[in-house]
C-alpha positions in Angstrom: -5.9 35.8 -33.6 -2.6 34.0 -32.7 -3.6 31.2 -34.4 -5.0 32.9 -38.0 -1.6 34.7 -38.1 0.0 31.9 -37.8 -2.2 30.1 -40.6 -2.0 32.9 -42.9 2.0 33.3 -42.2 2.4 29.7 -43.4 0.2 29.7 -46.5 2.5 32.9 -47.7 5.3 31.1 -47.3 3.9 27.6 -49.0 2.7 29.8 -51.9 6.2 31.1 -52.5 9.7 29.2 -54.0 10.8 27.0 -51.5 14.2 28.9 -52.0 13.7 32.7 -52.9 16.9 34.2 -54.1 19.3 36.0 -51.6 18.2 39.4 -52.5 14.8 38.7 -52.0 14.9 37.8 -48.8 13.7 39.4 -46.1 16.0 40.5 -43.3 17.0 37.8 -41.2 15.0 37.9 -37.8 16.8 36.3 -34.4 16.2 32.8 -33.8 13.7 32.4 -30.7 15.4 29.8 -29.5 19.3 31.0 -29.8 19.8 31.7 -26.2 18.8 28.2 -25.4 21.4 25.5 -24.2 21.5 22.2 -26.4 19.4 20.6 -23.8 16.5 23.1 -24.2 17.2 23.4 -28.2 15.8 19.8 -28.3 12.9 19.9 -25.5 11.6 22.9 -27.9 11.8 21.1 -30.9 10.7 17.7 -29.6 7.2 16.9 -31.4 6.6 14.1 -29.2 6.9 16.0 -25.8 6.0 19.2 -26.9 2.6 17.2 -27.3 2.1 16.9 -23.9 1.3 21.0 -23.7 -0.7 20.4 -27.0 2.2 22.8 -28.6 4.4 21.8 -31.7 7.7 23.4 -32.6 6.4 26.6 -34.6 3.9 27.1 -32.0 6.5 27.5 -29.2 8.8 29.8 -32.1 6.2 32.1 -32.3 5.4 32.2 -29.0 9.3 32.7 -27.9 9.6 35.4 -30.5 10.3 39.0 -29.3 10.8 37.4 -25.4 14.2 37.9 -23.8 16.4 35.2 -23.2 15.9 34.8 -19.9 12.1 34.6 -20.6 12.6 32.0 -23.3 14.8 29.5 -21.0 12.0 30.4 -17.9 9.1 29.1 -20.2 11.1 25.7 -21.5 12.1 24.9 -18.2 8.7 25.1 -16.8 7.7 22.4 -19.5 11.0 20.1 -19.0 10.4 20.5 -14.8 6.8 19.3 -15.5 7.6 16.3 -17.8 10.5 15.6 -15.5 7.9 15.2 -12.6 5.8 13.1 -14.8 8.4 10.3 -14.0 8.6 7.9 -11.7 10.0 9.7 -8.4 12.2 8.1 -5.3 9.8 7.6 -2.7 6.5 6.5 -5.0 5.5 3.2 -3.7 7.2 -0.1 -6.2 5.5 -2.1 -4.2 2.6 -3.1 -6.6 3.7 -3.7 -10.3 3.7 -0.4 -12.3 5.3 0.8 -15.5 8.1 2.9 -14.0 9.5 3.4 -17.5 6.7 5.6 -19.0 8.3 9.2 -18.9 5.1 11.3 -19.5 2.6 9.6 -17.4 3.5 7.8 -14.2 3.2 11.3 -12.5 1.2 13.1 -15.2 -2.1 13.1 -13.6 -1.0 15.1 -10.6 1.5 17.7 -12.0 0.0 20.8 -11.9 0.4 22.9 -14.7 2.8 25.6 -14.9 1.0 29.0 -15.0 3.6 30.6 -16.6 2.1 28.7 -20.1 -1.2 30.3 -19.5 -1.6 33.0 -22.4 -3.7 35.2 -20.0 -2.3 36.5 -16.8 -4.5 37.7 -14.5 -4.3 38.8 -10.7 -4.4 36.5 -8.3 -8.4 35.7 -6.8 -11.1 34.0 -6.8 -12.7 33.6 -10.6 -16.6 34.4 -10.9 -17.8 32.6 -13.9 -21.4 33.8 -14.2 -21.9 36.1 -17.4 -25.7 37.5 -16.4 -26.2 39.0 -13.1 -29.3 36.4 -12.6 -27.2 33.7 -13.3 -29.5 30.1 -13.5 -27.7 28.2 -15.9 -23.8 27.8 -17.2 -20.5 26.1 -15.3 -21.6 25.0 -12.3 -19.8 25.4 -9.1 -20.6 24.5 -5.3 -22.6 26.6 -4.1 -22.5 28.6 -6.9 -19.2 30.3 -5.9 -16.2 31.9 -7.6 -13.5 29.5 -8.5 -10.0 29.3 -7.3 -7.6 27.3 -9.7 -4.2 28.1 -7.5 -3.4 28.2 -4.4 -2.5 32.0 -4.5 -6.0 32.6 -5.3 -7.6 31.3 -2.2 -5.4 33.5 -0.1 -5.7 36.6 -2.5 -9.5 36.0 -2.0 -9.2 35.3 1.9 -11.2 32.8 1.2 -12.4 30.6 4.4 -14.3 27.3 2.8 -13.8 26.2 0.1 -15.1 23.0 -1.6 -13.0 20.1 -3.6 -13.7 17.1 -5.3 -11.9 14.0 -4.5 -13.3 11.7 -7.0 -12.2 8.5 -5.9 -13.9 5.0 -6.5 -12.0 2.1 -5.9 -12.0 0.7 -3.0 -15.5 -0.3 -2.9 -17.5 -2.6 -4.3 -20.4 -0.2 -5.0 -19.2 1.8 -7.9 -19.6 5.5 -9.2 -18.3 7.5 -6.4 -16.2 9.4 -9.1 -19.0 11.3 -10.0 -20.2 12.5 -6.8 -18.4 16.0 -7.1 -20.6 16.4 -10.2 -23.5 15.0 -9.1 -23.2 18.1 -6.3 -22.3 20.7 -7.8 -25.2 20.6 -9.9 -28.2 19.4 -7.2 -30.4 21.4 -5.6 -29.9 23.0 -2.5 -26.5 23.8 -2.2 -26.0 25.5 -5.6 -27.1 29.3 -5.0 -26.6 29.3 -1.2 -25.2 32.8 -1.3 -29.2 33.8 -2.0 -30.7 31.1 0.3 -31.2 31.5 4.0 -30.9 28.4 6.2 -34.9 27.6 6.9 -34.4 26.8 10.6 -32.2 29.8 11.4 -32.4 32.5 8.5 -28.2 32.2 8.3 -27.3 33.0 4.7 -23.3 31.3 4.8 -23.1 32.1 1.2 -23.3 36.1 2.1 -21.5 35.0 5.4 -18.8 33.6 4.4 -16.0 34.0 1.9 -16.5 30.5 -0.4 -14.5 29.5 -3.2 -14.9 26.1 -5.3 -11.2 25.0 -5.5 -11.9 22.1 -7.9 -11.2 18.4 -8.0 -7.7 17.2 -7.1 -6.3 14.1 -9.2 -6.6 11.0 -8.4 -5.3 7.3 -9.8 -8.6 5.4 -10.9 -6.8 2.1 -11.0 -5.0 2.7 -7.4 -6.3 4.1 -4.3 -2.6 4.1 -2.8 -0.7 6.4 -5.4 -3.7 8.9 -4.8 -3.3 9.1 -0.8 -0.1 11.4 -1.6 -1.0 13.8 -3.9 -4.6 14.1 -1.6 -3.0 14.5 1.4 -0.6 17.3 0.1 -3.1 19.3 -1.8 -5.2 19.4 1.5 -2.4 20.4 3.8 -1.9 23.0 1.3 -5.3 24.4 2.1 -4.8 23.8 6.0 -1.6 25.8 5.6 -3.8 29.2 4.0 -6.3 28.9 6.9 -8.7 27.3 4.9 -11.4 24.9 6.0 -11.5 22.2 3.2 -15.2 20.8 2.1 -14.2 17.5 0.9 -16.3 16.1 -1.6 -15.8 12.3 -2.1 -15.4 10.1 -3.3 -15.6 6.7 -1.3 -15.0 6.5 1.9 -11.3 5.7 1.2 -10.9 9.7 1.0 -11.1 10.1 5.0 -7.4 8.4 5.4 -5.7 10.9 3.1 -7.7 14.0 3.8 -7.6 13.5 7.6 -4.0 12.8 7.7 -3.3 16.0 5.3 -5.0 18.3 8.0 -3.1 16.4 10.8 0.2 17.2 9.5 -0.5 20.6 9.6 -2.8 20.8 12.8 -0.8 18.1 14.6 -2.6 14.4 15.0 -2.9 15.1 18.9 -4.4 18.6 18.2 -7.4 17.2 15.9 -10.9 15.6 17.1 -13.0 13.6 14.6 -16.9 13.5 14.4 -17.6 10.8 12.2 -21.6 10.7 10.9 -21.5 6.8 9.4 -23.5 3.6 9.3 -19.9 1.7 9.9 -17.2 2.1 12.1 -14.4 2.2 9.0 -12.1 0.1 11.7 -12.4 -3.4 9.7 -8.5 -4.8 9.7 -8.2 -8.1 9.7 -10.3 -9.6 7.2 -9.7 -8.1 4.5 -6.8 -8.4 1.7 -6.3 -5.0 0.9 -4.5 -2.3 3.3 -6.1 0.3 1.8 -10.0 -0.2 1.8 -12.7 2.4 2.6 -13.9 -0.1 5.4 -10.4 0.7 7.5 -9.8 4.6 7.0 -10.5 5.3 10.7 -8.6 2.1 11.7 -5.8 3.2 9.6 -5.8 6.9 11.0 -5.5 5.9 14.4 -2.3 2.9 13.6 0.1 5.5 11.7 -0.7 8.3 14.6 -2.7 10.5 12.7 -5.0 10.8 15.4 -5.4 9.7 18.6 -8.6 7.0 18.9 -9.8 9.1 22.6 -10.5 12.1 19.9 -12.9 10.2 17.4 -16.5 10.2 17.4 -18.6 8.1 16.0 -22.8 9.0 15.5 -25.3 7.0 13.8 -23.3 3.6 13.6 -25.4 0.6 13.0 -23.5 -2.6 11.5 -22.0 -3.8 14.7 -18.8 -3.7 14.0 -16.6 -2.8 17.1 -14.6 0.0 17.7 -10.8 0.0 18.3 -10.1 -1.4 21.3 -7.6 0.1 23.8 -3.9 -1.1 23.0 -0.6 -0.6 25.2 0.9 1.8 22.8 -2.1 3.9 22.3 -4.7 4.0 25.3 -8.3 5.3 24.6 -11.0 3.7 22.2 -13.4 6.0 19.6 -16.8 6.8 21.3 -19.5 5.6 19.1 -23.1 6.8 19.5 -25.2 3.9 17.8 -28.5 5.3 15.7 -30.4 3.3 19.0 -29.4 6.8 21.1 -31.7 9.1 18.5 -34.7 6.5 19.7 -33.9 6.7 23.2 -32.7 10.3 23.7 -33.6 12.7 20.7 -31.4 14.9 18.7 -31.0 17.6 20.7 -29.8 15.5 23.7 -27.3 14.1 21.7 -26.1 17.1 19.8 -25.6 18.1 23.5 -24.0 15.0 24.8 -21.4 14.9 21.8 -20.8 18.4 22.1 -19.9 18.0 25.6 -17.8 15.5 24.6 -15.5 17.5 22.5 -14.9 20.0 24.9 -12.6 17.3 26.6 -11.0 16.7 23.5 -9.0 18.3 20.8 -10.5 21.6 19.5 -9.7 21.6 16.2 -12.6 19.5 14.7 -13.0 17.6 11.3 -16.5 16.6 10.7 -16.8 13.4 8.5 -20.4 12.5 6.7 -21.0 9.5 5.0 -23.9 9.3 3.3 -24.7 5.8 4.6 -25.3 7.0 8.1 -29.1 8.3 6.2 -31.9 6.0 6.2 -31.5 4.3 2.1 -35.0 6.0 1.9 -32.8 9.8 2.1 -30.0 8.5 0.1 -29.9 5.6 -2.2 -26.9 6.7 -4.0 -24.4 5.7 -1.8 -22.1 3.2 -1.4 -23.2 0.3 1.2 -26.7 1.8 2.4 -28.0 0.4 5.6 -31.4 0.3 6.5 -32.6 1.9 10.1 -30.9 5.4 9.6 -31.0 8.8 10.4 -33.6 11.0 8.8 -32.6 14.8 7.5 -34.6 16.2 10.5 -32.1 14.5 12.9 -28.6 14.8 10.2 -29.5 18.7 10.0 -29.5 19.9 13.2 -27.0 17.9 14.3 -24.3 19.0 11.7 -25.4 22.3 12.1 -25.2 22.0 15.4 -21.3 20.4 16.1 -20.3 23.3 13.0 -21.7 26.2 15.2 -20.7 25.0 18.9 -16.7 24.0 17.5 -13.5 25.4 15.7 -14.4 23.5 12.3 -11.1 22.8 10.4 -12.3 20.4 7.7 -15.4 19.1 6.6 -15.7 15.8 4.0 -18.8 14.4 2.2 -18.8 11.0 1.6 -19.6 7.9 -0.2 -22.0 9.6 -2.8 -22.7 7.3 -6.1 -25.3 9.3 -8.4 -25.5 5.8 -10.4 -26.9 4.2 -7.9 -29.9 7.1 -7.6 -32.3 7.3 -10.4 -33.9 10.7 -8.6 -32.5 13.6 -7.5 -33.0 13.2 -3.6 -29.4 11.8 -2.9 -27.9 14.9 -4.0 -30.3 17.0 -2.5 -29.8 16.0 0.5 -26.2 15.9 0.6 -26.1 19.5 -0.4 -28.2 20.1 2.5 -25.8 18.7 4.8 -23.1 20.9 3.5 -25.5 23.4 4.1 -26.1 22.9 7.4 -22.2 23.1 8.3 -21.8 26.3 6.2 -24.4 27.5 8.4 -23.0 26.2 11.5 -19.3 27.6 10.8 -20.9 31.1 9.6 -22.8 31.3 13.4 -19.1 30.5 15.1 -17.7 32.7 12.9 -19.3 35.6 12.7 -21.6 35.3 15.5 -23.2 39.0 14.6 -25.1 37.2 11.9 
């Protein structure tokens, strides 16, 4: 409507002399932008940057007219604080060469934008976007559950879980992690979960808990180091709101960020680790970059984000060894190779490795990388292994750990729908998400 009046505005005043005599003209209205200082005069009437909100001068005129002063100056500033955070910042990393001159962009992918430009205002909560009340098709979501675009709506919504997309690939050499996040929101299994039970226990965590898709955070495709920052802060920011983040990578790279974000808020002495993968993640030496998915657990433990006594490691199977004990930080990662399945079962090591974590820290992150699966359960992932778990061992033992401990992050990893030309991959990563949903929904609310 906005819009045609605008349209139908301009054509009256096209169709007229370009200079109407002074009698004829209509009553001179206040200039929108009069209260303005000369700084925010020229931000309003800059094409180029007004661009970057897709508005042009007239556009912000109209929408400035009949607002107070106060109002006016409140919705430029927004725009000039955005673009201003768009630049290169003291503290980002000049350590790698990187066009610190572009004003609109070094920053742009990660500035949020300022809600005071939205044209609807709305409470603060949780969106539902289904329009029927069988809803089977339209914008997906994980799990089929209301959306949260800002903080404020998480906590409006009390929401406990809610999912976000870290769609990161670039620090492996098996490509298409990026669209793992969409790959799951749209497989079976996990979408609709507030209608399906759990088929081992009859737990519905959709109706149990409070979920909320939170969307995917921003990340730097050509730079896995200038996304660790924004990452980290966006979950801490969660953390903070009492939310337990489902991480949804994303390479394997996405563990050193999102761990470290939930130790700065939890403490790195206060967390415990379970880490489901094929590898260790502790690789160091051999390789040329510092900030490889093969090192995320290494890394964690060398800039004290967690202490190495408080990781676990289940279903490892390349070899690689775990960190050793050093002077300055005693205590190695327990790893339970896939060999102990074999030899022992899955119950007796759900047990053995929940033992374990009552001697450690009690806040627990569980970390699932898709490569601890057999290849023959998940193809789509970045460096498959053969001689993996099955889903009859993964389930039960995710649900387990998630029922038996205080769950304060969860992270899916290493998907890569390219490299999966069925649906199975996906599938079965929903139903690991599943099956910590349903775990955290038992130690939640044990009266389910």
């Amino acid at each position: 409507m906005r819009k045609m009046l605008f349209l139908s505005t301009l054509a009256a005043v096209l169709a007229g002399p370009l200079f109407p005599p002074a009698h004829a003209q209509a009553p001179a209205q206040p200039d929108a932008l009069a209260g303005l200082t000369p700084a925010e005069r020229a931000f309003a009437t800059d094409p180029h940057k007004l661009a970057e909100f897709r508005l042009t001068p007239e556009k912000v005129r109209m929408v400035l007219t009949g607002r107070s002063t106060v109002e006016a100056k409140d919705y430029i500033d927004a725009m000039m604080n955005a673009v201003a955070k768009e630049a290169f910042q003291p503290g980002d990393q000049p350590d790698i060469p990187l066009n610190t001159t572009s004003a609109l962009a070094f920053n742009g992918e990660t500035v949020v934008r300022p809600a005071i430009l939205d044209d609807l205002h709305r409470d603060p909560g949780p969106i539902i976007l289904d329009r029927y009340i069988h809803q089977k098709t339209g914008i997906p979501t994980f799990a089929h559950a209301p959306f949260a675009l800002h903080p404020e709506d998480l906590e409006a919504g009390h929401v406990e879980v809610a999912f976000v997309g870290v769609p990161q690939d670039f620090s492996t050499g098996w490509r298409d992690a990026l669209h793992g996040p969409m790959m799951l929101r749209t497989a079976d299994y996990l979408t609709g979960s507030a209608s399906d039970p759990d088929p081992d226990t009859g737990i519905n965590p959709g109706a149990a808990l409070r979920l909320a898709d939170y969307g995917d955070l921003a990340v730097d495709y050509m730079s896995v180091e200038r996304s660790e920052a924004h990452i980290r802060d966006m979950i801490a920011q969660m953390a903070r709101l009492h939310v337990v983040p489902f991480v949804i990578g994303g390479d394997h790279s996405v563990m050193f960020p999102d761990v470290s974000g939930l130790s700065s808020v939890y403490g790195h002495d206060a967390i415990s680790i379970v880490q489901f993968d094929a590898h260790g993640e502790t690789d160091w030496e051999d390789d040329g970059h510092l900030r490889a998915d093969n090192q995320s657990v290494r890394r964690l433990v060398e800039n004290g984000s967690v202490l190495p006594q408080n990781i676990i490691q289940v279903g490892v199977r390349d070899g690689a060894p775990s960190i050793q004990p050093t002077t300055s930080r005693p205590g190695s990662v327990v790893t339970h190779p896939v060999t102990e399945l074999e030899q022992h079962g899955t119950m007796a090591l759900l047990q053995t490795v929940n033992d374990e974590l009552k001697t450690k820290a009690h806040n627990v992150i569980v970390s699932f990388d898709l490569s601890v699966l057999d290849p023959a359960y998940a193809t789509g992932t970045g460096r498959p292994l053969p001689g993996g778990m099955t889903m009859r061992e993964a389930i039960p033992l995710v649900r387990g750990i998630c029922a038996s401990n205080t769950v304060v992050g969860f992270e899916l990893l290493d998907p890569a729908p390219v490299l999966d030309t069925t649906y199975q991959t996906g599938q079965n990563a929903n139903a690991i998400m599943h099956a910590c949903l349903t775990g955290i929904a038992l130690n939640r609310h044990p009266h389910t």
